[in-house]
FIKOL-327004 format. One record per residue (C-alpha): residue in one letter; residue number from 1; x, y, z. Coordinates in nm, 3 decimals, padded with zeros to 5 digits. Example, Ala and Ser with C-alpha at 12.3 -4.5 7.8 and 13.67 -1.06 7.14 Angstrom:
BEGIN
REC  A  1  01.230  -00.450  00.780;
REC  S  2  01.367  -00.106  00.714;
***
This chain:
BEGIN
REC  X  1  13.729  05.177  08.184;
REC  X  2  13.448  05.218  07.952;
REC  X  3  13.098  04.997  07.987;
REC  X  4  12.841  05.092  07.733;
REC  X  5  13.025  05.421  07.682;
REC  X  6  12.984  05.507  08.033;
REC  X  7  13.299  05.561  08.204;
REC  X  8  13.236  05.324  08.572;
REC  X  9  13.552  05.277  08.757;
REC  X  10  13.919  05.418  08.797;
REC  X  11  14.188  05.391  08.587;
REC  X  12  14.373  05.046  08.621;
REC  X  13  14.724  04.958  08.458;
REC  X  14  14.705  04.545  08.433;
REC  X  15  14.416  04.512  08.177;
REC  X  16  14.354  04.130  08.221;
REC  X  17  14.591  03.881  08.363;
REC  X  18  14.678  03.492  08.267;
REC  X  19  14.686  03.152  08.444;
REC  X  20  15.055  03.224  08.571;
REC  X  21  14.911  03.623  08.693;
REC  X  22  15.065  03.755  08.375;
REC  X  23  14.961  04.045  08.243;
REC  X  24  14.747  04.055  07.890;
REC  X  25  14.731  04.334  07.685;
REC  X  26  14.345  04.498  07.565;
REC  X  27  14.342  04.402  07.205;
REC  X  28  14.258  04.715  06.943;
REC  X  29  13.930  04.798  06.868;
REC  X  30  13.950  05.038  06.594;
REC  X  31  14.151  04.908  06.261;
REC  X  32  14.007  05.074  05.975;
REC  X  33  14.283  05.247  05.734;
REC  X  34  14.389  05.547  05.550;
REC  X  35  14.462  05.500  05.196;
REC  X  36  14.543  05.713  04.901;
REC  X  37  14.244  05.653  04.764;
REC  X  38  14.004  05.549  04.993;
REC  X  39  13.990  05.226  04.936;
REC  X  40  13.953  04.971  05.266;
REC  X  41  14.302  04.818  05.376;
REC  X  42  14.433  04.501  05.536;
REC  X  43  14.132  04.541  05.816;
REC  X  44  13.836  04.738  05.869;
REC  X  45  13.596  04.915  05.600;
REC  X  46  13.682  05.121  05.335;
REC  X  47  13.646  05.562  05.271;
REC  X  48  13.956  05.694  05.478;
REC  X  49  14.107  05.850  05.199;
REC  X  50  14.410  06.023  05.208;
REC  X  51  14.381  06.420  05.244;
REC  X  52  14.577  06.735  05.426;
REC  X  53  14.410  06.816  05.719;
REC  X  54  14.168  06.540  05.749;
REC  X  55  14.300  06.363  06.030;
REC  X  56  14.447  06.409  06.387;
REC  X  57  14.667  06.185  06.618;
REC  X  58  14.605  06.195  07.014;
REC  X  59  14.947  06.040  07.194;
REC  X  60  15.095  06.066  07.514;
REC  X  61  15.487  06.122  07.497;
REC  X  62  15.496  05.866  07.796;
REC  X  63  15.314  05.602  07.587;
REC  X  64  15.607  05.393  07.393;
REC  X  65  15.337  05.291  07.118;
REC  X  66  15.189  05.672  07.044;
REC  X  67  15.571  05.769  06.979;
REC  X  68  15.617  05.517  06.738;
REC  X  69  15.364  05.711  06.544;
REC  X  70  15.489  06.039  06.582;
REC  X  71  15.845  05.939  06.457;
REC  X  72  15.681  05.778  06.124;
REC  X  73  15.442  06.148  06.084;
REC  X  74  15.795  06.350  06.133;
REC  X  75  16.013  06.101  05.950;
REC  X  76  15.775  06.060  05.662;
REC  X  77  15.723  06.497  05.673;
REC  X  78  15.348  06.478  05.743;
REC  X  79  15.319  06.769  05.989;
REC  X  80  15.125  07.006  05.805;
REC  X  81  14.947  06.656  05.713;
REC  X  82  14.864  06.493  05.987;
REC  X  83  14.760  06.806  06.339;
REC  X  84  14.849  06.624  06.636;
REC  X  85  14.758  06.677  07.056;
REC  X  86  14.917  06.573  07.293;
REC  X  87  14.756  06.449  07.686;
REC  X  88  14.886  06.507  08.023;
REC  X  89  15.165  06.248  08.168;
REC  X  90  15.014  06.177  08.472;
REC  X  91  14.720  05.927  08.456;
REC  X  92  14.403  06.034  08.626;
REC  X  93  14.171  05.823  08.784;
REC  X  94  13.991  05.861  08.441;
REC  X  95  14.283  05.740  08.192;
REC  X  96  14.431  06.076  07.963;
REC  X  97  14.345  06.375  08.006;
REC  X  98  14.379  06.695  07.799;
REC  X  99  14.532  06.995  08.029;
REC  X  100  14.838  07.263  08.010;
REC  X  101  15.120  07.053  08.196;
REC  X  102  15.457  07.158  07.993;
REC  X  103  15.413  06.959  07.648;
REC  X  104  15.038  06.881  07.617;
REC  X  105  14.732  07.018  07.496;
REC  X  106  14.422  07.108  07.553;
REC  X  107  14.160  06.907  07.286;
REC  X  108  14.050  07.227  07.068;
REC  X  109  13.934  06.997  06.799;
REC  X  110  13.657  06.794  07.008;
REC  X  111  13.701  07.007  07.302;
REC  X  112  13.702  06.698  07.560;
REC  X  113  13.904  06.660  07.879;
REC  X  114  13.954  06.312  07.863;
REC  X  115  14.051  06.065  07.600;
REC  X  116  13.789  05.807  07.648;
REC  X  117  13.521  06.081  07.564;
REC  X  118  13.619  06.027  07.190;
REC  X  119  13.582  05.684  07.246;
REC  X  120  13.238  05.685  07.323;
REC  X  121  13.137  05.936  07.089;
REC  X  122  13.303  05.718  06.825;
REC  X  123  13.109  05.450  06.924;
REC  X  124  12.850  05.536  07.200;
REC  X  125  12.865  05.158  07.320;
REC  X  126  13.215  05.093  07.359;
REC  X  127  13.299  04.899  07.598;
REC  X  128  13.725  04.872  07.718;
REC  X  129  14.031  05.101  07.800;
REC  X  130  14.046  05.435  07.653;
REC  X  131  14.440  05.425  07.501;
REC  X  132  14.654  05.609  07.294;
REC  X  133  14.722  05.673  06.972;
REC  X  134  14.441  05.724  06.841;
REC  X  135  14.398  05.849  06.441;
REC  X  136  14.085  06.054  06.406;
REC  X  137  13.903  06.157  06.099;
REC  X  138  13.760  06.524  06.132;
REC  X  139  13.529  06.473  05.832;
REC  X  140  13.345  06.129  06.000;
REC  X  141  13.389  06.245  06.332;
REC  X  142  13.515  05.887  06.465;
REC  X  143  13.848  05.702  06.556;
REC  X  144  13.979  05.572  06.186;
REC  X  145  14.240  05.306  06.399;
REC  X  146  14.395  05.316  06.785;
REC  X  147  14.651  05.027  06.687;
REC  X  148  15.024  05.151  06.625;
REC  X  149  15.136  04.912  06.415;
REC  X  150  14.874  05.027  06.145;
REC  X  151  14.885  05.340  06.214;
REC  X  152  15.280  05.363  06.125;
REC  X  153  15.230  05.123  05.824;
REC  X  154  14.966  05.396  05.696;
REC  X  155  15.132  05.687  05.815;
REC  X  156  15.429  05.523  05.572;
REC  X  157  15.239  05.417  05.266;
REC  X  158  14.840  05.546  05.291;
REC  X  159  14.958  05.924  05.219;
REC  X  160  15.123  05.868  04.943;
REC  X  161  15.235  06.192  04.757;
REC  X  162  15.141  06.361  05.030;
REC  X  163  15.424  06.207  05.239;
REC  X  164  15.814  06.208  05.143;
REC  X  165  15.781  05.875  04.950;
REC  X  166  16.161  05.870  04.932;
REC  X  167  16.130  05.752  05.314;
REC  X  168  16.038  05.369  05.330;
REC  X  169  16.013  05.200  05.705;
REC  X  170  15.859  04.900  05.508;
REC  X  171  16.027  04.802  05.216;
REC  X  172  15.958  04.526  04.967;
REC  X  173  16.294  04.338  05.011;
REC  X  174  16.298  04.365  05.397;
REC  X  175  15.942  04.291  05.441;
REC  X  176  16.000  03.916  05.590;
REC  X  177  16.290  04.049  05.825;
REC  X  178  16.152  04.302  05.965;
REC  X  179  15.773  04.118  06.054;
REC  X  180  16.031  03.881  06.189;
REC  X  181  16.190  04.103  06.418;
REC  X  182  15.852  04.221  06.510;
REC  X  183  15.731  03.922  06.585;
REC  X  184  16.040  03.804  06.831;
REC  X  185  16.082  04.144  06.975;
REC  X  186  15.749  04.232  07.088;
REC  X  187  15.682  03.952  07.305;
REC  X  188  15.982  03.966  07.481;
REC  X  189  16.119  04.309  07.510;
REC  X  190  15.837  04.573  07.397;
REC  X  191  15.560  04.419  07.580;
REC  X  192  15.812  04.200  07.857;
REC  X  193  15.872  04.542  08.001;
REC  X  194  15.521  04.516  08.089;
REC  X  195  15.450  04.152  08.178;
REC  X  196  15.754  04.198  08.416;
REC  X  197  15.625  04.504  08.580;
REC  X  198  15.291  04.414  08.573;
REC  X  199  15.336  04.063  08.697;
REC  X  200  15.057  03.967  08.957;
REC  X  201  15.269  03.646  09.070;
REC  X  202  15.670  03.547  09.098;
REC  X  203  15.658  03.326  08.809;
REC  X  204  15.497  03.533  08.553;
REC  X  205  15.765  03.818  08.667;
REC  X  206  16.078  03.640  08.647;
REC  X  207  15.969  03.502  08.313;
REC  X  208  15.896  03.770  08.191;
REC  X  209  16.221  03.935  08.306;
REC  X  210  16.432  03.672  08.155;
REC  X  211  16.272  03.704  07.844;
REC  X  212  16.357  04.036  07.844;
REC  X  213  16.718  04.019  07.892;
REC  X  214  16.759  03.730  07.693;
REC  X  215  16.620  03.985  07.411;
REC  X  216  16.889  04.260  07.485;
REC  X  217  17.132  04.048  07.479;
REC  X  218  17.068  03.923  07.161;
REC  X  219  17.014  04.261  06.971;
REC  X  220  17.342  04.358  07.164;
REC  X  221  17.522  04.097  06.987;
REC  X  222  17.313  04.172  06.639;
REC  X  223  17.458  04.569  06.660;
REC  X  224  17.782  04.468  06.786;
REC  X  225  17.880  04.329  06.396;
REC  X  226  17.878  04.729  06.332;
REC  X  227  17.564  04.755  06.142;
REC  X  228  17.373  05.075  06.193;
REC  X  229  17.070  04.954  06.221;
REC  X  230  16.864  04.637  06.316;
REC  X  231  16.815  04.541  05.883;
REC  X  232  17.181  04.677  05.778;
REC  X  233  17.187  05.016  05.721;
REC  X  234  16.812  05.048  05.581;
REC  X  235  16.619  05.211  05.908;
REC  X  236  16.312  05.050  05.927;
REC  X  237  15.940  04.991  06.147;
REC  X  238  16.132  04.754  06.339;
REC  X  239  16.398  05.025  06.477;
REC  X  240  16.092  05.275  06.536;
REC  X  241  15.967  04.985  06.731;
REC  X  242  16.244  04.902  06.921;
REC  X  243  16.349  05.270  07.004;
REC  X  244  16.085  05.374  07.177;
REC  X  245  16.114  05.090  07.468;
REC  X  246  16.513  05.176  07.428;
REC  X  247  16.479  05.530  07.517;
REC  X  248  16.250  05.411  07.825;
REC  X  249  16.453  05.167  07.954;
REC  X  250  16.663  05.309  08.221;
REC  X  251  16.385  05.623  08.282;
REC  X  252  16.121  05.345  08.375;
REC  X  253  16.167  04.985  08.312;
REC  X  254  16.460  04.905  08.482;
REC  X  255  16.367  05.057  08.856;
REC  X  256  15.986  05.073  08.836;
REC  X  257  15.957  04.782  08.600;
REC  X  258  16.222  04.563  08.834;
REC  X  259  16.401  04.474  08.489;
REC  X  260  16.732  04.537  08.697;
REC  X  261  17.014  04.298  08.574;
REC  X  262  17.150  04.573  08.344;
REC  X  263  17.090  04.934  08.257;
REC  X  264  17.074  04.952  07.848;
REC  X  265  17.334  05.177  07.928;
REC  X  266  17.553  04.897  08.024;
REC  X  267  17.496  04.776  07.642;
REC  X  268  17.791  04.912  07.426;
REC  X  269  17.602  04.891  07.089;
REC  X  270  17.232  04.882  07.189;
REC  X  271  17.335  05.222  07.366;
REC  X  272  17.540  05.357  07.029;
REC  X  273  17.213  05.245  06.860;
REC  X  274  16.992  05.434  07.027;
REC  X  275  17.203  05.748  07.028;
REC  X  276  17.233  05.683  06.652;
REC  X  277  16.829  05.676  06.630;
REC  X  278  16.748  05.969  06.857;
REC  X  279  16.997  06.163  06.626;
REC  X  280  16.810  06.097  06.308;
REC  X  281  16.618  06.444  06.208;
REC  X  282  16.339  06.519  06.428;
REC  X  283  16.343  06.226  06.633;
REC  X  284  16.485  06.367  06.964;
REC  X  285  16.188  06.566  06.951;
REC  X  286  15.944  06.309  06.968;
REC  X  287  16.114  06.203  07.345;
REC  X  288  16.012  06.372  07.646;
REC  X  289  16.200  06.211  07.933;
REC  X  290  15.980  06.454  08.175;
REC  X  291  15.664  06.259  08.017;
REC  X  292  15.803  05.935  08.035;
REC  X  293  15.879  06.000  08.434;
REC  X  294  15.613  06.197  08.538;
REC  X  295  15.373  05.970  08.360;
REC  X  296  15.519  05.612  08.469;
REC  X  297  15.566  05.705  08.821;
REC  X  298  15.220  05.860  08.864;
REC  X  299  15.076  05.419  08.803;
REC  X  300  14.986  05.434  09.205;
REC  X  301  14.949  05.073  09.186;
REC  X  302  15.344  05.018  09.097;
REC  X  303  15.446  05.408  09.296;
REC  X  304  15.166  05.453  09.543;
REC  X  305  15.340  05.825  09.727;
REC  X  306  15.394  05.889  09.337;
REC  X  307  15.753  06.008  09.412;
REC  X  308  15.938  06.128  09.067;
REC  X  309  16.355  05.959  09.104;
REC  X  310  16.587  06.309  09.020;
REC  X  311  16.799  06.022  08.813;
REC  X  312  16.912  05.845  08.645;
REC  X  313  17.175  05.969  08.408;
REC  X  314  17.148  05.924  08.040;
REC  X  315  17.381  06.062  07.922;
REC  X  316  17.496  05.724  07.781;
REC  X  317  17.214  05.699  07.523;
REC  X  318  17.231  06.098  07.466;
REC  X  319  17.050  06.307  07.705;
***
């Protein structure tokens, strides 16, 4: 991590851990916003205004919370908008790194090798966990935001014309359904994944892992009423949220994550779901099962020999 801006030890997955030995999650440092017209947003200072080739997204294809934002910049039609890079899978002892593996880039826009660099020369004190996404601004030469959540909120409203404003992932009507989804879903599936896997004690695992199948089981019976989505048939933030630990659940969570009761492809409608999502334009492209293996078997503290499995077949949710 980061001390000072002065990178001082090697990468570690479990960021801070509870009374039980649960693990915590490194709150988000940067939360300024882009808006149409520069104006400041919910957090943060104002001056991120809105303009074509202003900004750039770094995500890993691994990372669950980078790919929500790159399914809002395609969904929303802000390539030529928004440049994006993309790191390496495997973690180095240094966090992300920029390289040539299949599917990543090198960083010709700041021209470092790894990801915390643009941490510290957004702020030369920073002090944390270098993680992705981050939304830069070329024209102030810092990180604008590294939280998801805002960072699909803006990529759906703060370009405005900019962006197909046909496509809505928050809409007025929906607004209280989806924050709670959000709010129930997170806890217990998006980030259970990784209180189960990361679970320093017993308890905190097989809490964690209940909560997590408790979860599925519940949107399994919520799709099973033949909706196509988790709202109706309105796609929202709250399916780009819950896809992206969907499409990683039998590559990752359930063997290295020991959430083992059930593959998701032993869930009739969570499975149709997820086919139904990847098969919305220019999502599948967004999911790079080779990422998501190479890069969550490469955590030596959960896969020490860093052994990639050959399986498993998913088929079931459309690969």
């Amino acid at each position: 991590m980061l001390v000072n801006g002065k990178w001082t030890q090697d990468w570690q997955p479990v960021q801070a851990i509870d009374a039980k030995g649960g693990f915590v999650r490194q709150v988000s440092s940067f939360r300024n916003w882009v808006t149409p017209d520069g104006s400041a947003g919910p957090t943060g200072e104002d001056g991120f205004a809105a303009a074509k080739g202003r900004y750039h997204l770094y995500v890993a294809y691994i990372c669950p919370w980078a790919s929500r934002t790159l399914i809002a910049r395609k969904l929303k039609k802000l390539e030529d908008v928004v440049s994006v890079s993309v790191v390496e899978p495997v973690l180095s002892d240094e966090g992300w790194r920029f390289g040539d593996y299949p599917g990543s880039n090198r960083d010709d826009l700041n021209g470092a090798t790894y990801l915390h660099e643009l941490y510290s020369r957004a702020e030369p004190t920073f002090t944390g966990r270098a993680t992705v996404p981050v939304l830069w601004d070329r024209e102030r030469k810092t990180i604008v935001n590294n939280e998801s959540a805002d960072i699909v909120r803006m990529l759906n409203s703060g370009f405005g014309a900019l962006s197909d404003e046909s496509v809505d992932f928050y809409p007025e009507a929906l607004r209280g359904e989806i924050d709670g989804l959000n709010e129930r879903i997170y806890p217990a599936l998006n980030n259970g994944v990784y209180r189960a896997g990361f679970a320093t004690t017993q308890v905190a695992y097989e809490e964690a892992y209940q909560g997590v199948f408790a979860m599925l089981d519940e949107l399994e019976a919520r799709l099973g009423d033949g909706r196509a989505f988790l709202t109706g048939e309105t796609f929202t933030e709250a399916d780009i949220r819950l896809f992206v630990t969907l499409i990683r659940f039998d590559a990752a969570y359930y063997g290295l994550f020991k959430c083992n009761r059930r593959r998701l492809a032993d869930y009739p409608a969570l499975s149709a779901y997820t086919r139904r999502v990847l098969d919305l334009p220019g999502v599948r492209g967004t999911v790079n099962i080779d990422h998501i293996k190479q890069g969550y078997y490469s955590i030596k503290a959960l896969n020490p020999n860093r052994i990639v499995p050959l399986g498993p077949d998913l088929s079931a949710l459309g690969f």
